[in-house]
DRENDO-1510 file (C-alpha; in Angstrom, 1 decimal, always signed):
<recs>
REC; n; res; u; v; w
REC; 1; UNK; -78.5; +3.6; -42.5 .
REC; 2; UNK; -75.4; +2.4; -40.8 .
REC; 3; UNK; -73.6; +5.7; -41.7 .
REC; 4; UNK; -76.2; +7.6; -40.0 .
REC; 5; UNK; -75.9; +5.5; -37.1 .
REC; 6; UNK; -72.4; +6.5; -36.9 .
REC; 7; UNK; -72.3; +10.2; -37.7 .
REC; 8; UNK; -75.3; +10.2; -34.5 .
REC; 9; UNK; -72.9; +8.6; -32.4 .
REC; 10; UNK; -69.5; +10.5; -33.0 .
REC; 11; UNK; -71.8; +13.7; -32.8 .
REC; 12; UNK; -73.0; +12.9; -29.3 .
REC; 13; UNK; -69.3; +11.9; -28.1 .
REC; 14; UNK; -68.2; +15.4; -29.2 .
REC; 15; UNK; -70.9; +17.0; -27.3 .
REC; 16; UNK; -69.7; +15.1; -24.3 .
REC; 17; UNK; -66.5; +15.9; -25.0 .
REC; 18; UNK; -67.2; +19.4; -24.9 .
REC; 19; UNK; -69.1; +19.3; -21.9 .
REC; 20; UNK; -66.8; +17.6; -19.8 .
REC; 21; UNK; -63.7; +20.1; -20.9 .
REC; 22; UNK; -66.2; +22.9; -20.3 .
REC; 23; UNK; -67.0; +21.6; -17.0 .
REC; 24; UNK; -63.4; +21.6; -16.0 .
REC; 25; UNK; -62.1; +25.0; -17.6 .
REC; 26; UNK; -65.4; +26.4; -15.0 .
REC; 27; UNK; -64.0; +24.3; -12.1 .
REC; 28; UNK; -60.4; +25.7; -12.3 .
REC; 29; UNK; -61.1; +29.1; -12.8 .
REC; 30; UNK; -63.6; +29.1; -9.9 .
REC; 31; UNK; -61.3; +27.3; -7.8 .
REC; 32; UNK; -58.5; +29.8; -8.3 .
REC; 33; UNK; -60.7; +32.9; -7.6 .
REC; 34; UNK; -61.5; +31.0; -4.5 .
REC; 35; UNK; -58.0; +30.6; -3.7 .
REC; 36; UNK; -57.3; +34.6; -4.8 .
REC; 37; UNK; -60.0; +35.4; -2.4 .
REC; 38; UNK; -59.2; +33.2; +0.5 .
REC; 39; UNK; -55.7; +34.9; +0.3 .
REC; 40; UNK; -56.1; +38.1; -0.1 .
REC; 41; UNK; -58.6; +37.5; +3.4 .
REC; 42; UNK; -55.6; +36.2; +5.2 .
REC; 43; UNK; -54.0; +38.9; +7.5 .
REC; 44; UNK; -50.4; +39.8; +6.8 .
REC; 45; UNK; -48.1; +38.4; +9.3 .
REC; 46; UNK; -45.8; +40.9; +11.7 .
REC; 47; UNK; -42.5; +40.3; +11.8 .
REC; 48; UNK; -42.2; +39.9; +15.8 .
REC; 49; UNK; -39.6; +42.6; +17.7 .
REC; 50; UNK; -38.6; +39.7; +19.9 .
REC; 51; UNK; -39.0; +36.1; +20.7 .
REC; 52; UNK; -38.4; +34.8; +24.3 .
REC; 53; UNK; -35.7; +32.5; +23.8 .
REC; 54; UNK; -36.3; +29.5; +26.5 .
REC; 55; UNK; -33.5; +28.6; +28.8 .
REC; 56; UNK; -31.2; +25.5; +29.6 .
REC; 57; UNK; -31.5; +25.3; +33.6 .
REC; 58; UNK; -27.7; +25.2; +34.9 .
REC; 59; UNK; -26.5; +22.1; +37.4 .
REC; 60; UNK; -26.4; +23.1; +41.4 .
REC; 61; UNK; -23.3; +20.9; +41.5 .
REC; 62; UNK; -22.0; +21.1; +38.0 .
REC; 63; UNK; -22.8; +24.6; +37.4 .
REC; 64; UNK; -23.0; +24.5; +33.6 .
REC; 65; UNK; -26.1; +23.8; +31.8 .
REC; 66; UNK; -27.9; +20.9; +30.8 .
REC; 67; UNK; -28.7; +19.6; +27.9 .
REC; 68; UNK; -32.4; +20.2; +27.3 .
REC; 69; UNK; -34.2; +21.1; +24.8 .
REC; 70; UNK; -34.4; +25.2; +23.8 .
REC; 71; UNK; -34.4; +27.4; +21.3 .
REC; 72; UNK; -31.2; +28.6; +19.6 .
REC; 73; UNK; -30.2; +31.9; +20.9 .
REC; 74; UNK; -30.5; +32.8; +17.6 .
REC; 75; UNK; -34.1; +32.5; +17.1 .
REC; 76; UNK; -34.2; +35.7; +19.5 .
REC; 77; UNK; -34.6; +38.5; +16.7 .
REC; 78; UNK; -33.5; +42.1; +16.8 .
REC; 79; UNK; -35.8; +44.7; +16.1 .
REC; 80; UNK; -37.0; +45.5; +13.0 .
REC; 81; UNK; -34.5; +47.4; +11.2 .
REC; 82; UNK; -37.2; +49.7; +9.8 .
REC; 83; UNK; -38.4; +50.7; +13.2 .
REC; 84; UNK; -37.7; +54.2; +14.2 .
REC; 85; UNK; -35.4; +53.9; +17.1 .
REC; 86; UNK; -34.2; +56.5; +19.8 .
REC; 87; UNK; -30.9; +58.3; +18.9 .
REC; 88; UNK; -29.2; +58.3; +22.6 .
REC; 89; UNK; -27.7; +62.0; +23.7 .
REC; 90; UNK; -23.9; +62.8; +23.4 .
REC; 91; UNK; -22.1; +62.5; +26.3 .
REC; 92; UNK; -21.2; +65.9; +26.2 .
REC; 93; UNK; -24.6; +67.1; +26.3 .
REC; 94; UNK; -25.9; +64.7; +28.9 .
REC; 95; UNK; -23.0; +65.7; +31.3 .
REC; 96; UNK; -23.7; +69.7; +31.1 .
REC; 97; UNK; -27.6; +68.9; +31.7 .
REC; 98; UNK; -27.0; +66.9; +34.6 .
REC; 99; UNK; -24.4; +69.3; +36.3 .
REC; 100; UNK; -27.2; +71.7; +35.9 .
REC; 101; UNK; -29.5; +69.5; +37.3 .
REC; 102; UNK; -27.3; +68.3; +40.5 .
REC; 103; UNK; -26.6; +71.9; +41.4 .
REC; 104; UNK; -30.1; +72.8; +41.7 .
REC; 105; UNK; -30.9; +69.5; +43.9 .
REC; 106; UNK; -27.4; +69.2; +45.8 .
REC; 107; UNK; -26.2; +73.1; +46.1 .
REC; 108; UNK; -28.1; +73.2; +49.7 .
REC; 109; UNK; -24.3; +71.0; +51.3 .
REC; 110; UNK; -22.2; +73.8; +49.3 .
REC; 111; UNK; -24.3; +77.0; +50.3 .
REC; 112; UNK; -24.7; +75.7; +53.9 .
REC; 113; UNK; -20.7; +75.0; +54.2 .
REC; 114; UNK; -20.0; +78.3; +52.4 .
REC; 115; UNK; -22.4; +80.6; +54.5 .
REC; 116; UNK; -20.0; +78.7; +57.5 .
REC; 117; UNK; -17.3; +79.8; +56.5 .
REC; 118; UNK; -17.7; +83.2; +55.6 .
REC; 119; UNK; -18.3; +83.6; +58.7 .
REC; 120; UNK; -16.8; +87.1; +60.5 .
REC; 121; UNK; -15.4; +84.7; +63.2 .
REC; 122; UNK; -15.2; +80.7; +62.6 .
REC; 123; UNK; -15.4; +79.6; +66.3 .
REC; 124; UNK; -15.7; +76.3; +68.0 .
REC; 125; UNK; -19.8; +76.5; +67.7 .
REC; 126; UNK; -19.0; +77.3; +64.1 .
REC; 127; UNK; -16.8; +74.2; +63.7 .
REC; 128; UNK; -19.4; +72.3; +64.9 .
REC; 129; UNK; -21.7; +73.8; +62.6 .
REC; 130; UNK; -19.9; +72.6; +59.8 .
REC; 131; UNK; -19.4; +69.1; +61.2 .
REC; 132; UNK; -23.4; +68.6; +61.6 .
REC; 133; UNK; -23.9; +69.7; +57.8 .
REC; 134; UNK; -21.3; +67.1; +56.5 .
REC; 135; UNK; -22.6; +64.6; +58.7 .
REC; 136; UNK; -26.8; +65.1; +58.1 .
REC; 137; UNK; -25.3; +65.1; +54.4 .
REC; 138; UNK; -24.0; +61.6; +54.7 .
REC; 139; UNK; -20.5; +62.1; +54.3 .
REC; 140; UNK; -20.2; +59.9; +57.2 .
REC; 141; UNK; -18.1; +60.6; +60.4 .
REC; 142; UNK; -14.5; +59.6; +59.3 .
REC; 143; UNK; -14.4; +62.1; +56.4 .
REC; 144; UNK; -16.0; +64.9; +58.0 .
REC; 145; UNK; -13.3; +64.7; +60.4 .
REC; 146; UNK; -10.8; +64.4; +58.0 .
REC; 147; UNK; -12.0; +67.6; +56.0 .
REC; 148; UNK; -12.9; +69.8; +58.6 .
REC; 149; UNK; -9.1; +69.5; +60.3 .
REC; 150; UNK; -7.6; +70.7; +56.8 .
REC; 151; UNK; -9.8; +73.0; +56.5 .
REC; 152; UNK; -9.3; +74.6; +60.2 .
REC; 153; UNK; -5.7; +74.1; +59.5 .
REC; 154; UNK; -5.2; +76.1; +56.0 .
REC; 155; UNK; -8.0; +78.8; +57.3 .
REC; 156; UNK; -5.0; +79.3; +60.2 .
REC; 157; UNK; -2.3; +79.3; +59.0 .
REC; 158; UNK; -3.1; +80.6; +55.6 .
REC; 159; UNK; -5.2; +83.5; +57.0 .
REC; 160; UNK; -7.2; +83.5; +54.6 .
REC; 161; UNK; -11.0; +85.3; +54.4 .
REC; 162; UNK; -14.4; +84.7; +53.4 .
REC; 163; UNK; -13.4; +85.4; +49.7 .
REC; 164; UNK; -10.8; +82.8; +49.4 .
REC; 165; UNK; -13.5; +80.2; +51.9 .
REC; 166; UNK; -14.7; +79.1; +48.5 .
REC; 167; UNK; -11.4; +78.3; +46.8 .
REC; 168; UNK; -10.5; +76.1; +49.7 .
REC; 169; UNK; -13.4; +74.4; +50.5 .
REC; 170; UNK; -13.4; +73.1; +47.0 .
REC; 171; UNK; -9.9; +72.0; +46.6 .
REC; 172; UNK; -10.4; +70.0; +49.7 .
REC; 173; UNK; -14.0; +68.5; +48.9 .
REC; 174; UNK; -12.7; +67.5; +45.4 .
REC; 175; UNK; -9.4; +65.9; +47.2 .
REC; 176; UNK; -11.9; +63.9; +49.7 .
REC; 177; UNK; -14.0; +62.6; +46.6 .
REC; 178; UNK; -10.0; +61.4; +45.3 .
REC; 179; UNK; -10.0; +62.1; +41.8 .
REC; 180; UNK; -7.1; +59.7; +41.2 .
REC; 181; UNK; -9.5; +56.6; +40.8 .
REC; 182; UNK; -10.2; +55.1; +37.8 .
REC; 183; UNK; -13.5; +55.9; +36.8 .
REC; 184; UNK; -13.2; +54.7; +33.3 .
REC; 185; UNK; -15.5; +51.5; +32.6 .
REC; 186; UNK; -14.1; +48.3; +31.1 .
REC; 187; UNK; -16.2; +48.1; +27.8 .
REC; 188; UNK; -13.6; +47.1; +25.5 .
REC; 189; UNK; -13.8; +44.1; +23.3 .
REC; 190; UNK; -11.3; +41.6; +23.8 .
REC; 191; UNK; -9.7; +39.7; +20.8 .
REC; 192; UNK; -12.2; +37.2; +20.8 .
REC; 193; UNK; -14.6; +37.8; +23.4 .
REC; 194; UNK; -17.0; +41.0; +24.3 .
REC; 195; UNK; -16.6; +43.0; +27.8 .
REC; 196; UNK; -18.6; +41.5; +29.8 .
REC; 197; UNK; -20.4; +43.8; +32.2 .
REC; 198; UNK; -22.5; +42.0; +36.0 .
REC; 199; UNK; -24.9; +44.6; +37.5 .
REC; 200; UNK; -25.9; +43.9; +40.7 .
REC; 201; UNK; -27.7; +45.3; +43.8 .
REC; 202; UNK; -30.9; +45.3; +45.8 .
REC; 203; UNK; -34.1; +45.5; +44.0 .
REC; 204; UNK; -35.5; +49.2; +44.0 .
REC; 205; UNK; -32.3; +51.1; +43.5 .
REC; 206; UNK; -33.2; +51.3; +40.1 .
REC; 207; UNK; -30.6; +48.7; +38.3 .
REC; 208; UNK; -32.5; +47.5; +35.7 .
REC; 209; UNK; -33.2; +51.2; +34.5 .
REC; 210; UNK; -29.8; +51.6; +34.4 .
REC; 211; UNK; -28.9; +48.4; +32.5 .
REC; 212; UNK; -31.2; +49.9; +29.8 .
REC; 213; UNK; -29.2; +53.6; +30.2 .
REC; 214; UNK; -26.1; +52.4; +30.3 .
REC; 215; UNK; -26.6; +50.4; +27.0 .
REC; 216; UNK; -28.0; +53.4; +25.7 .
REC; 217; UNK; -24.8; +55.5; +26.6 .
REC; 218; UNK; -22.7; +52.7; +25.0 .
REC; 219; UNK; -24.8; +52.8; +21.5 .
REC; 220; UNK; -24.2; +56.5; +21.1 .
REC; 221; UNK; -21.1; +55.5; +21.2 .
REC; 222; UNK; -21.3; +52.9; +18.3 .
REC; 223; UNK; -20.8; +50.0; +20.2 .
REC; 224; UNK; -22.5; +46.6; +19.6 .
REC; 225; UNK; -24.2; +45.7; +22.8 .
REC; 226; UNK; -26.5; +42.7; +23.7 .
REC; 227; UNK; -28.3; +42.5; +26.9 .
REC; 228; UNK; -29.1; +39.5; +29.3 .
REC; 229; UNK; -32.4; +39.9; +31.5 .
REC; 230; UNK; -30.8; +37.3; +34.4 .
REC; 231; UNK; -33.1; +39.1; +36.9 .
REC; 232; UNK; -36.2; +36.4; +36.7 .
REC; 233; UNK; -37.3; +37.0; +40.0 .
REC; 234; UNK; -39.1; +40.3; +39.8 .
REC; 235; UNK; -42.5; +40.3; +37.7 .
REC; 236; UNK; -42.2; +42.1; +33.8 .
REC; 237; UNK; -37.7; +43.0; +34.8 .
REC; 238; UNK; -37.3; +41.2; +31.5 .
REC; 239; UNK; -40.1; +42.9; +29.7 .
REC; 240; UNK; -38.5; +45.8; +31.3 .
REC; 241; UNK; -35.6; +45.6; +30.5 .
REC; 242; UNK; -36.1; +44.5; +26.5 .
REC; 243; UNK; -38.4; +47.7; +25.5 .
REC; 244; UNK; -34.9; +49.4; +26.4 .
REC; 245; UNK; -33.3; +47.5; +24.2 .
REC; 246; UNK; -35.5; +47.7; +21.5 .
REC; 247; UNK; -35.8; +51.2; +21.6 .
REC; 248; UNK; -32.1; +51.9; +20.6 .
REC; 249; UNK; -32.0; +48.5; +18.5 .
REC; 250; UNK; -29.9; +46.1; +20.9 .
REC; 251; UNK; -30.9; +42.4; +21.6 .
REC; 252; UNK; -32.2; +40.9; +24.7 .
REC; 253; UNK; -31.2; +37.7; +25.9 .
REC; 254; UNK; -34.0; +36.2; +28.1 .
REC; 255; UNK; -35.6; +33.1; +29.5 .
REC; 256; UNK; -39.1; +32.1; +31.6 .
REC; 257; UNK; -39.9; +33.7; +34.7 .
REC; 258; UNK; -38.6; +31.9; +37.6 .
REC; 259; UNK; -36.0; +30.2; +35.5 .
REC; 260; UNK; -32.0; +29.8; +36.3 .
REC; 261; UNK; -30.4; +32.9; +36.2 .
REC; 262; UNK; -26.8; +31.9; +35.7 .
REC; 263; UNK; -28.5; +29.9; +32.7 .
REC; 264; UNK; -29.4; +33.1; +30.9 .
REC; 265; UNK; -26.5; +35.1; +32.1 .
REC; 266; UNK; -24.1; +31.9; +30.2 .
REC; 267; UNK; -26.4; +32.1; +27.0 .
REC; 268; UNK; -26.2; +36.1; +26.7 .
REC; 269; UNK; -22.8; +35.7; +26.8 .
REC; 270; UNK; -22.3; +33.3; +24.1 .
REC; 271; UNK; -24.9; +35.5; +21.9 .
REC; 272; UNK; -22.5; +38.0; +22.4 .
REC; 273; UNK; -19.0; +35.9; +21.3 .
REC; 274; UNK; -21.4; +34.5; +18.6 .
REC; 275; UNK; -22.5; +38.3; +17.0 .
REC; 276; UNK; -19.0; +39.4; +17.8 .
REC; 277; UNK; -20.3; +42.3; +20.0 .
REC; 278; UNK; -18.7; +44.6; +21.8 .
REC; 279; UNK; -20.5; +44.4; +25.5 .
REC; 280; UNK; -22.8; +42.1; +26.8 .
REC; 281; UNK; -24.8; +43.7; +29.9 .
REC; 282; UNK; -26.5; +41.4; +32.4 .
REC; 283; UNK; -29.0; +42.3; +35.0 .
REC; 284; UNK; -29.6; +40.2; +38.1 .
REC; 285; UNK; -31.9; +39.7; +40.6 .
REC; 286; UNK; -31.8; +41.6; +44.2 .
REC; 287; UNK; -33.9; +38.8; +45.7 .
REC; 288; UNK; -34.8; +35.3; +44.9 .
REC; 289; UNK; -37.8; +33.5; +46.1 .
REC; 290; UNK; -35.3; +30.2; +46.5 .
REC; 291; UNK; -33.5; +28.8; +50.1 .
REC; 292; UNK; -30.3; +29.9; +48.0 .
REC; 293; UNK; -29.1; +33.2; +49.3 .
REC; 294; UNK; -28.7; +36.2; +47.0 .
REC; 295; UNK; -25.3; +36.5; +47.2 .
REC; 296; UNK; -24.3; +32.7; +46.4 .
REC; 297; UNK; -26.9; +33.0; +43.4 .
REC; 298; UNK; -24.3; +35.8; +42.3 .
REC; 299; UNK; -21.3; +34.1; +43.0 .
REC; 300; UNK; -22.0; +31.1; +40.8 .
REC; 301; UNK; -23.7; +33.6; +37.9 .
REC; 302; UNK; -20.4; +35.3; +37.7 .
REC; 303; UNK; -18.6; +31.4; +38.3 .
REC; 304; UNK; -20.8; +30.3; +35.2 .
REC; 305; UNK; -20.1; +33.8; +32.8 .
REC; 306; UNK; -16.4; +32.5; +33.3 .
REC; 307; UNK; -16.7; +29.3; +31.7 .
REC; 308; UNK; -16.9; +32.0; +28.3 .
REC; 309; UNK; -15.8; +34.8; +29.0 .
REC; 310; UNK; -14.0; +36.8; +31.9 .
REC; 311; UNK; -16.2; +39.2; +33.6 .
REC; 312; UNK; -14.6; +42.9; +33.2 .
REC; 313; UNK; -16.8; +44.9; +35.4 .
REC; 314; UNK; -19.2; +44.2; +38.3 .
REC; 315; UNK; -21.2; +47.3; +39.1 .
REC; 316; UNK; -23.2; +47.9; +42.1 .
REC; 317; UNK; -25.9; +50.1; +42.0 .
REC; 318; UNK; -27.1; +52.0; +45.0 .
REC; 319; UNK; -30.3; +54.2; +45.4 .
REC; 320; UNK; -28.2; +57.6; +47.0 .
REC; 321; UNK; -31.2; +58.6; +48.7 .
REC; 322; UNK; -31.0; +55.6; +51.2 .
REC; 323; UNK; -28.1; +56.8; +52.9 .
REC; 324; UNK; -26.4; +54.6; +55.4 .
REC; 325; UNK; -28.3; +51.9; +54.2 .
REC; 326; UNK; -27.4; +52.1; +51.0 .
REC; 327; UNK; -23.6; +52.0; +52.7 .
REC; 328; UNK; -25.0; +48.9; +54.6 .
REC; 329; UNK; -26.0; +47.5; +51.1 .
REC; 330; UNK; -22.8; +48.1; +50.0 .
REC; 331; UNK; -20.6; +46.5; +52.6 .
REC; 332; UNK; -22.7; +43.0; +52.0 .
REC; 333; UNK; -21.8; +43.0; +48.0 .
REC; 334; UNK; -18.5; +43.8; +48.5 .
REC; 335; UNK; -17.5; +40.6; +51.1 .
REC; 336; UNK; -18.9; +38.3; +48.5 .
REC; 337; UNK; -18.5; +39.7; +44.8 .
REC; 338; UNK; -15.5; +41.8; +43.3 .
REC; 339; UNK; -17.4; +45.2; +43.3 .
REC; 340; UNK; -15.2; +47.2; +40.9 .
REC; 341; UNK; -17.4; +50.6; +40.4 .
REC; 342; UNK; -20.8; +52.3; +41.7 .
REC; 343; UNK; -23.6; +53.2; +40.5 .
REC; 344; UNK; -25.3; +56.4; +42.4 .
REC; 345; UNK; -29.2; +56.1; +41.1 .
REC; 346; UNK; -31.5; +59.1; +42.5 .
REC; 347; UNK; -29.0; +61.4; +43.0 .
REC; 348; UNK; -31.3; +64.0; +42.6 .
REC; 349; UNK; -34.5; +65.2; +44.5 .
REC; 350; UNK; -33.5; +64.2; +48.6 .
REC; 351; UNK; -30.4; +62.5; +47.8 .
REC; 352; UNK; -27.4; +63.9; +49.9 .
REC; 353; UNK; -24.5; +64.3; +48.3 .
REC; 354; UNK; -22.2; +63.0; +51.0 .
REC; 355; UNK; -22.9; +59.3; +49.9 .
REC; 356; UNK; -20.4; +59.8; +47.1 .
REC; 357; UNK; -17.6; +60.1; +49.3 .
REC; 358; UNK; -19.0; +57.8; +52.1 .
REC; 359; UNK; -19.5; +55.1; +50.0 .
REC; 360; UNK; -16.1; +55.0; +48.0 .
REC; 361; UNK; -14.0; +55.8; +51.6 .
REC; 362; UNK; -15.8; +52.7; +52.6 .
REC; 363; UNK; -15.3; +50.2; +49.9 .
REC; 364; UNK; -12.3; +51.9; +48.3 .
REC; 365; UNK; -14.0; +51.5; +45.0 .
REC; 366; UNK; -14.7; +54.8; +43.1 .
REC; 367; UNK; -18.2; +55.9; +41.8 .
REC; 368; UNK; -18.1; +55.6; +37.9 .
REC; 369; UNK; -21.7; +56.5; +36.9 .
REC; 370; UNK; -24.5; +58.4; +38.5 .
REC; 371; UNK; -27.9; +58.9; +38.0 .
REC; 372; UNK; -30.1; +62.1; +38.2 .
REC; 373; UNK; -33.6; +61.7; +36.9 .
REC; 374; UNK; -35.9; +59.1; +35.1 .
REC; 375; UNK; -35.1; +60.4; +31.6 .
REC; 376; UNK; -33.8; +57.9; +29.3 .
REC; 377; UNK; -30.5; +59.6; +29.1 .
REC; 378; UNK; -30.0; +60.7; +32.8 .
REC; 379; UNK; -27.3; +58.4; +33.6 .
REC; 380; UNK; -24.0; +60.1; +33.2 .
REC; 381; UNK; -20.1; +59.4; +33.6 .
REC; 382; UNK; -18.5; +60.6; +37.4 .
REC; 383; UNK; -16.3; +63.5; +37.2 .
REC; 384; UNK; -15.3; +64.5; +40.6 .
REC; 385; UNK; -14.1; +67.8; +39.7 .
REC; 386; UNK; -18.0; +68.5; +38.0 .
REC; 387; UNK; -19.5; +66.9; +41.0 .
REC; 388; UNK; -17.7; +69.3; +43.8 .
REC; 389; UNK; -18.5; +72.7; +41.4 .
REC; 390; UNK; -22.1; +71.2; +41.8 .
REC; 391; UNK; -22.2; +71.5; +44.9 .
REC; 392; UNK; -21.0; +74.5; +45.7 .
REC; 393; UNK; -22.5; +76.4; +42.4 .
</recs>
């Protein structure tokens, strides 16, 4: 009796036994098909081609930036590596295209001074003739002077004809445009520090467009460039000017809208000492919305930079088919910043050609770069010797 008890009882502990681990052997493998399921439903993550990086402001007094809180600069990622990105033209390539394309949009100066000079019989009403066609082609009145008395002179005394008009008439235009500048742009790396390169200029002369060229021209060269988008001012510049980047692969140094722009100018800077690149680029504003004036805001940018690095190159980019204005433009800049080359945007389409030389008799700083289309690669090195053949092609 008492063993029968017993042999019931262990008999309905082993059924509970076997129940209960039964019961949890069902619960774990449902739980981990739940789990398989819910995770195979989540959505893969993209790896972002940028992150904004926020911005230390910079002291009015102090000028250097506070300590706030801020991302690290170096939470601002590249893009992907797998991304396609644009191969930039050669030099070489970009320079004959655009001489082709600046002697279909400029030869009108050329032909007009040439058909001038052919002339059976270069008389005073002739003379004049000339001077109007440098003048309405903004050479401005100084120059025109200048050229049209050495050209009146060798005509005379050289005795030359219509055939040799040409040969003169460039010699002279490509000694007015002085090819003895220094058009070369200071893009070396230092020992320890990048070139730093400070665009400047009026908004609307393109100079965030050619931020993005110019790095594009300095990748096809294998340089290591990072940008810094210090024009907060405008709506969607830093947008702008970070899908350039991205397209050849080059990182983009930015901060909020409407935030300090000597802040973000300082930080792209020390991106660039801290990746060891070769140039940092930074765009600024043409206006500000502030009681500061535009050209104080650039002073202490450039100020700020220097507490890095020494700024190599300020470039001042002028829309060509302004004219005068663009000269006016020009003037302002260069009483408050070191201008040390131009940048001729639009030279193409209604653009005279007589800026070139206008503007650089003016300022005594030579054009180094000059625009001719919106093409990604339309931005091309000065050569005046190209320039002149241009014109008269």
């Amino acid at each position: 009796m008492f063993t029968s008890q017993l042999v019931t009882l262990l008999t309905d502990q082993v059924l509970i036994a076997i129940i209960v681990v039964a019961v949890v052997v069902l619960g774990g493998a449902t739980g981990l098909v739940v789990t398989r399921r819910r995770r195979s439903a989540l959505p893969t993550a993209e790896r972002p081609a940028s992150l904004d990086t926020a911005e230390p402001k910079v002291g009015d007094d102090a000028e250097t930036p506070r300590d706030t809180p801020t991302r690290t600069l170096e939470d601002t990622e590249l893009p992907d590596e797998a991304a396609t990105l644009d191969k930039p033209e050669s030099a070489q390539g970009r320079l004959v295209r655009l001489r082709a394309r600046l002697a279909r949009s400029q030869g009108s100066l050329g032909k007009g001074l040439l058909a001038l000079l052919s002339r059976d019989k270069l008389d005073e009403e002739a003379w004049e003739d000339i001077e109007t066609t440098l003048i309405t082609a903004d050479v401005g009145v100084a120059p025109t002077q200048e050229l049209v008395e050495k050209l009146r002179t060798r005509m005379r005394v050289e005795g030359v004809g219509a055939a040799q008009a040409r040969d003169i008439l460039r010699e002279e235009l490509i000694a007015l445009v002085d090819p003895s500048m220094d058009r070369s742009l200071a893009v070396t790396r230092r020992e320890t520090q990048p070139a730093v390169v400070l665009v400047v200029g009026v908004n609307g002369t393109g100079k965030t467009t050619t931020v993005g060229k110019l790095a594009r021209v300095l990748v096809a060269e294998d340089k290591h460039v990072v940008l810094g988008a210090a024009d907060t001012f405008r709506a969607a510049a830093a947008d702008q000017l970070q899908t350039w980047g991205e397209r050849v692969g080059v990182r983009t140094v930015r901060g909020p809208e409407g935030g300090d722009p000597a802040s973000i100018a300082f930080d792209a800077v020390k991106q660039g000492i801290a990746e060891e690149a070769d140039v940092v680029l930074v765009d600024t504003a043409g206006r500000l919305h502030t009681k500061t004036g535009l050209m104080d805001e650039l002073g202490k940018v450039k100020r700020v930079i220097e507490k890095s690095a020494e700024v190599d190159e300020v470039l001042l980019v002028i829309d060509a088919t302004t004219g005068q204005n663009g000269l006016t433009q020009a003037r302002v800049f260069a009483e408050v910043i070191n201008v040390t080359g131009l940048v001729l945007t639009k030279l193409d389409g209604t653009a005279k050609g007589g800026i070139v030389i206008a503007v650089q008799r003016e300022l005594g700083v030579p054009v180094k770069l000059v625009g001719l289309g919106e093409g990604a690669d339309d931005l091309a090195p000065f050569d005046p010797e190209q320039f002149v053949d241009a014109l008269l092609d």
